[in-house]
N, CA, C and O of each residue as an XYZ file, in Angstrom:
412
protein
N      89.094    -17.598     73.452
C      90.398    -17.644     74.082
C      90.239    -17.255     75.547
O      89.669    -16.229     75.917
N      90.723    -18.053     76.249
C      91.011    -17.874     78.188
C      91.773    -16.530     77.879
O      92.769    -16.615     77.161
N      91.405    -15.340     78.344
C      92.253    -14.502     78.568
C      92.146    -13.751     80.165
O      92.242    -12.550     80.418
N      91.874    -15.102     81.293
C      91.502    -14.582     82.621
C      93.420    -14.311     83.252
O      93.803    -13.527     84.120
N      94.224    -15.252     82.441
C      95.391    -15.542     83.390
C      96.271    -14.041     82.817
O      97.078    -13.516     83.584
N      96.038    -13.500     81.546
C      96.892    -12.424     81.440
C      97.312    -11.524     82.281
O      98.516    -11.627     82.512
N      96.593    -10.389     83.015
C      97.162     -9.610     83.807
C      98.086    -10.226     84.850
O      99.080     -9.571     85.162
N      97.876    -11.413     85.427
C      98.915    -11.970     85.935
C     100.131    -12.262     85.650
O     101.085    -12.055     86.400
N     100.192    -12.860     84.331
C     101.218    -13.204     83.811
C     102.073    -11.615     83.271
O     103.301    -11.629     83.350
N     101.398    -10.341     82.755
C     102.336     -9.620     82.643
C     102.420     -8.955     83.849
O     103.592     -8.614     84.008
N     101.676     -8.587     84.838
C     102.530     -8.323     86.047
C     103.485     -9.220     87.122
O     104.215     -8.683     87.955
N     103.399    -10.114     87.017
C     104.648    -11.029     87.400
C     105.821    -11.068     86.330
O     106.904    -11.462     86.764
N     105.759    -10.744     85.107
C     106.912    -10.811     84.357
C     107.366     -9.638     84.957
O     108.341     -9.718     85.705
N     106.622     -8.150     84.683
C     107.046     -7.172     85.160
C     107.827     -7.174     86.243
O     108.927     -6.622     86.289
N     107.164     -7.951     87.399
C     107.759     -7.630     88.789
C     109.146     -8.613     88.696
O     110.134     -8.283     89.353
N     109.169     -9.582     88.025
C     110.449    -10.678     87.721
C     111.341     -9.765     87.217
O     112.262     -9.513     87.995
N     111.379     -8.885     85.616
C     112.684     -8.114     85.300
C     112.850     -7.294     86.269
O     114.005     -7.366     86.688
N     111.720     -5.952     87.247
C     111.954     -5.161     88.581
C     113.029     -5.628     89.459
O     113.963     -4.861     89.693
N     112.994     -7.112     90.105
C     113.323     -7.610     90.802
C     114.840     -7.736     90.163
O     115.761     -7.277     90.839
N     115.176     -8.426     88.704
C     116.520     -8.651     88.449
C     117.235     -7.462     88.407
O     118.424     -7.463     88.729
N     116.546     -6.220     87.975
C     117.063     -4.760     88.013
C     117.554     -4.406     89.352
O     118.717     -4.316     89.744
N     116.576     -4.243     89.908
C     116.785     -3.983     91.771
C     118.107     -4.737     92.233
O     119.012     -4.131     92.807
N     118.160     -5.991     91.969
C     119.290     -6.622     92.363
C     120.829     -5.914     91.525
O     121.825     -5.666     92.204
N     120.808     -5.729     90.400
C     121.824     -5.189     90.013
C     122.645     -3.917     90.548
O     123.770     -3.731     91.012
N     121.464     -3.098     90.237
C     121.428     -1.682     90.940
C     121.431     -1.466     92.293
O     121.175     -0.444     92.930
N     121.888     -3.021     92.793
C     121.673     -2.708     94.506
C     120.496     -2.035     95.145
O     120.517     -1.442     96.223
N     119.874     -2.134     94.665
C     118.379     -0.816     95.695
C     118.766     -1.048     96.948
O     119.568     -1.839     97.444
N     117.954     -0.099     97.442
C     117.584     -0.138     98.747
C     116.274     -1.195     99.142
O     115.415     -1.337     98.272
N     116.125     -1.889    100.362
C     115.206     -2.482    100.312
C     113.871     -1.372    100.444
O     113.243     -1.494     99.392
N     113.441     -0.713    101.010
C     112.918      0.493    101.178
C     112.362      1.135     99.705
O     111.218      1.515     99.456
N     113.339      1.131     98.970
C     112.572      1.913     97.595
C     112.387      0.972     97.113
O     111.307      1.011     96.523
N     113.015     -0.199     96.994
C     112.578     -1.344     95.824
C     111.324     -1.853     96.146
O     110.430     -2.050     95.323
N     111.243     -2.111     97.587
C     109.507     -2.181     98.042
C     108.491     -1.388     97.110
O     107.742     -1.919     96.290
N     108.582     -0.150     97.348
C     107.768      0.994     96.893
C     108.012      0.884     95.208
O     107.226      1.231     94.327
N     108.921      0.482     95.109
C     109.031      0.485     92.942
C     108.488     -0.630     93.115
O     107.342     -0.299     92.810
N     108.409     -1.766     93.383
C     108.054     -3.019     93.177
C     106.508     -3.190     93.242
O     105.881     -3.934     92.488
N     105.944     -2.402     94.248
C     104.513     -2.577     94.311
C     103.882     -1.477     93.619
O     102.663     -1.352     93.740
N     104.619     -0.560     92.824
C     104.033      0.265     92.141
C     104.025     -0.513     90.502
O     103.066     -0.492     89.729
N     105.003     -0.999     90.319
C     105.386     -1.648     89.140
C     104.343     -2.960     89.356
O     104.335     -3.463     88.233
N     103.764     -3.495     89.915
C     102.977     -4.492     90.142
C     101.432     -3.928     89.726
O     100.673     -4.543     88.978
N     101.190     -2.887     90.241
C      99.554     -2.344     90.205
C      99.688     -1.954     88.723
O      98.847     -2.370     87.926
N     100.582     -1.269     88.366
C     100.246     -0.377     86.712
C     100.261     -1.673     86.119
O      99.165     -1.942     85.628
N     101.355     -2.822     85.955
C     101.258     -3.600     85.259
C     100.371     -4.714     85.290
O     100.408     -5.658     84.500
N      99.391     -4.536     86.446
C      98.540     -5.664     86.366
C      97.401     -4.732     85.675
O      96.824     -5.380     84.802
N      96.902     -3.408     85.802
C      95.838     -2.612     85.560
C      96.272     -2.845     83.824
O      95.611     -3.667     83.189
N      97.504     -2.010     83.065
C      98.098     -2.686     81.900
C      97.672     -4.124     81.007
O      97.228     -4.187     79.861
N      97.945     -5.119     81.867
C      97.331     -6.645     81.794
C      95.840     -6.336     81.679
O      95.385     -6.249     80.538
N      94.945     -6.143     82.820
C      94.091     -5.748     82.343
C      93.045     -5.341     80.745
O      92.138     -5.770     80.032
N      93.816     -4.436     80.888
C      93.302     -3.395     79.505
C      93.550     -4.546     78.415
O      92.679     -4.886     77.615
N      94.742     -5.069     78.466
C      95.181     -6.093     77.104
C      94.274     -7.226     76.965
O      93.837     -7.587     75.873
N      93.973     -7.826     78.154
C      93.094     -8.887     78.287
C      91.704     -8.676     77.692
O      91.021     -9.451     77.023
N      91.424     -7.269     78.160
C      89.924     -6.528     78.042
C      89.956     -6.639     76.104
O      89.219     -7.426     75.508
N      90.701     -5.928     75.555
C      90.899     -5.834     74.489
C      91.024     -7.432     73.676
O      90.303     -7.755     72.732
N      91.956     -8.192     74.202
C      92.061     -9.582     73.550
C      90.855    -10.220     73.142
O      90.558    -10.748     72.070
N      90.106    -10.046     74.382
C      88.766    -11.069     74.604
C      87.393    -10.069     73.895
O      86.334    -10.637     73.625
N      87.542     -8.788     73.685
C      87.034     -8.018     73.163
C      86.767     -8.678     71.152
O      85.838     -9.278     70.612
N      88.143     -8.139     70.619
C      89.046     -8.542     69.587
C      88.434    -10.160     69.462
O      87.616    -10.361     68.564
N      88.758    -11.102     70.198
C      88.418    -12.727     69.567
C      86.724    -13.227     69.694
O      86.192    -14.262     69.293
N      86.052    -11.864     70.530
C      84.394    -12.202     70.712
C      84.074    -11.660     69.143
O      83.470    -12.348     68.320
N      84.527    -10.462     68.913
C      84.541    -10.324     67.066
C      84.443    -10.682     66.373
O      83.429    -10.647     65.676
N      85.931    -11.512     66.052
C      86.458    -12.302     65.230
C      85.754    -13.733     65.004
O      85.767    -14.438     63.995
N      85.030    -13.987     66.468
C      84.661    -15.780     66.477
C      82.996    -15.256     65.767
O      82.417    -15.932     64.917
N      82.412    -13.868     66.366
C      81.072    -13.962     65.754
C      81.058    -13.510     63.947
O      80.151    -14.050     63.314
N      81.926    -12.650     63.213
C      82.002    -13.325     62.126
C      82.636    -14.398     61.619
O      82.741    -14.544     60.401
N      83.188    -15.368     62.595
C      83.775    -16.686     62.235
C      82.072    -17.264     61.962
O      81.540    -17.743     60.961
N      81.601    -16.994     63.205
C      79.869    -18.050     63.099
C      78.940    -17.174     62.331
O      77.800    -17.611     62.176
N      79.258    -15.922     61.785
C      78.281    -15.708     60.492
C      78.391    -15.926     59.836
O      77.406    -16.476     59.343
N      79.617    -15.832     58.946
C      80.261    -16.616     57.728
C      79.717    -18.289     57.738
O      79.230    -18.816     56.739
N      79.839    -18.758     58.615
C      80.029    -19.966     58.292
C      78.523    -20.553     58.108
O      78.178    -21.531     57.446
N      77.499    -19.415     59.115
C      76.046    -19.886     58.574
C      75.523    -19.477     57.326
O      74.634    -20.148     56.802
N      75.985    -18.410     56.762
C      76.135    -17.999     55.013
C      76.577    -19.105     54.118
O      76.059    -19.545     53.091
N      77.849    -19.510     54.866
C      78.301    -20.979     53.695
C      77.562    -22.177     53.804
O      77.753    -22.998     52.907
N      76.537    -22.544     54.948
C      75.943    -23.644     55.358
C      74.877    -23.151     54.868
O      74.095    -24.100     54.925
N      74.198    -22.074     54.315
C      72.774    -21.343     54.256
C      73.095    -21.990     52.817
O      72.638    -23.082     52.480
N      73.984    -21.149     51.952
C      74.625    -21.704     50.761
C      74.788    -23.046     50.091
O      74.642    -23.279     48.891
N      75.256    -24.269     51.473
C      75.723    -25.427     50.828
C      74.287    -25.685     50.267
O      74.147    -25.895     49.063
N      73.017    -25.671     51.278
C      71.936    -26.146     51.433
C      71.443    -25.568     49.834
O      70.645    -26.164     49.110
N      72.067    -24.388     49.534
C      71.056    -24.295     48.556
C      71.684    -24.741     47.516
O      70.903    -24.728     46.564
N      72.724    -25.138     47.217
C      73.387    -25.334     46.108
C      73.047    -26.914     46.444
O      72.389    -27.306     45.481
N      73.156    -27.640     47.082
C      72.770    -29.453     47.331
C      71.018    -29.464     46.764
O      70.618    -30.336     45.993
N      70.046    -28.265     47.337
C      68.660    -28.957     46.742
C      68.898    -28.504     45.341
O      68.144    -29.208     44.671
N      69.578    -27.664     44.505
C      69.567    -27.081     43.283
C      70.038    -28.223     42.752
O      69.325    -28.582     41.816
N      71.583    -29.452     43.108
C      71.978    -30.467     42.376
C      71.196    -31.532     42.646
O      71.055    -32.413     41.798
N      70.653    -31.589     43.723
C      69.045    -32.069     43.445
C      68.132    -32.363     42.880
O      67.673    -33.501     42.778
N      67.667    -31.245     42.359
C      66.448    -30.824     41.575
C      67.122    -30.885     40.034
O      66.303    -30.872     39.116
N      68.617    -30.953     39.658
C      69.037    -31.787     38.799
C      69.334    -32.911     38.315
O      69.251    -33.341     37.164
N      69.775    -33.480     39.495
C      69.717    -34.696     39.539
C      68.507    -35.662     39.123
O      68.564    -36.638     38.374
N      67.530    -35.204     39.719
C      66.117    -35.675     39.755
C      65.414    -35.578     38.060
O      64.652    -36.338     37.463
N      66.057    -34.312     37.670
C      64.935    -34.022     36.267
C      66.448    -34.942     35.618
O      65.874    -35.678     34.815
N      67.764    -35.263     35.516
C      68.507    -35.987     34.531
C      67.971    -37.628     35.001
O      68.011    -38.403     34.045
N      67.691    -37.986     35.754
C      67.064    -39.569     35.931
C      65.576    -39.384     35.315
O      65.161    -40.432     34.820
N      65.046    -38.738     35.266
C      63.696    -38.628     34.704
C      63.908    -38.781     33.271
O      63.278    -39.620     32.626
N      64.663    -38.100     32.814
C      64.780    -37.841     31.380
C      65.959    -38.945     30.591
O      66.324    -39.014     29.418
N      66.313    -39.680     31.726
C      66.610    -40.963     31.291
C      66.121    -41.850     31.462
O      66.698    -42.882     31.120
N      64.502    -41.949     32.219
C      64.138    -42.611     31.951
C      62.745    -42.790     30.874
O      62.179    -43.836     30.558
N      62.505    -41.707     30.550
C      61.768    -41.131     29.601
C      62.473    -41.811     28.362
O      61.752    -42.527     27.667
N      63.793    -41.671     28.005
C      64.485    -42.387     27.127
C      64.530    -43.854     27.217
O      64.709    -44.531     26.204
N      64.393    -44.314     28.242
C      64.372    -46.011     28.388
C      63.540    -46.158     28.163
O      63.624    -47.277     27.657
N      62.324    -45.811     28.096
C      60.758    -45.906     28.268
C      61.062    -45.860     26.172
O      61.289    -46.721     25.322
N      60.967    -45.043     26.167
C      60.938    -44.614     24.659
C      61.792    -45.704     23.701
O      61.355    -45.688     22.550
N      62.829    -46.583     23.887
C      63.663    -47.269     23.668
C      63.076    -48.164     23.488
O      63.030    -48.780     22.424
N      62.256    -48.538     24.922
C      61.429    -50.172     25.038
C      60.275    -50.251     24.238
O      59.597    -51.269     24.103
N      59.954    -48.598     23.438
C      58.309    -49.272     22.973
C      58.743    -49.454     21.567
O      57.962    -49.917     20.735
């Protein structure tokens, strides 16, 4: 999973509700500056950490996705030469019977 665009995306959401707040509450331009770029750094550092964790979390998840799946492929292989090696001795032993039929 791309998890480069996260911290962006939650510090711009952040700074988007800041901004609709500020407007309500009338701020001052002066403090809303100073809340706005404070609310920008925690929530991108925030983003951060989540991203860190996401991509952490799905490097996990994908490497027992690809162990499992070489266990079930380790598996198919052995269960295909085993119906194999059945296959092979039930044509034999039918033809052992054809053989036996014809004399």
């Amino acid at each position: 999973m791309k998890t480069k665009p996260i911290p962006a995306i939650v510090m711009l959401t952040a700074g988007f509700i800041t901004c609709i707040v500020a407007i309500f509450e009338k701020m001052e331009l002066l403090a809303f500056t100073k809340t706005l770029l404070l609310v920008l750094i925690i929530f991108y550092l925030l983003g951060g950490i989540a991203a860190y964790i996401l991509e952490k979390n799905f490097k996990a998840a994908k490497d027992e996705e690809s162990s499992t799946e070489e266990k079930k492929a380790d598996g198919d292989a052995e269960e295909s030469a085993d119906e194999k090696k059945e296959d092979t001795s039930e044509k034999s032993e039918k033809e052992e019977e054809k053989r036996a039929k014809e004399e």
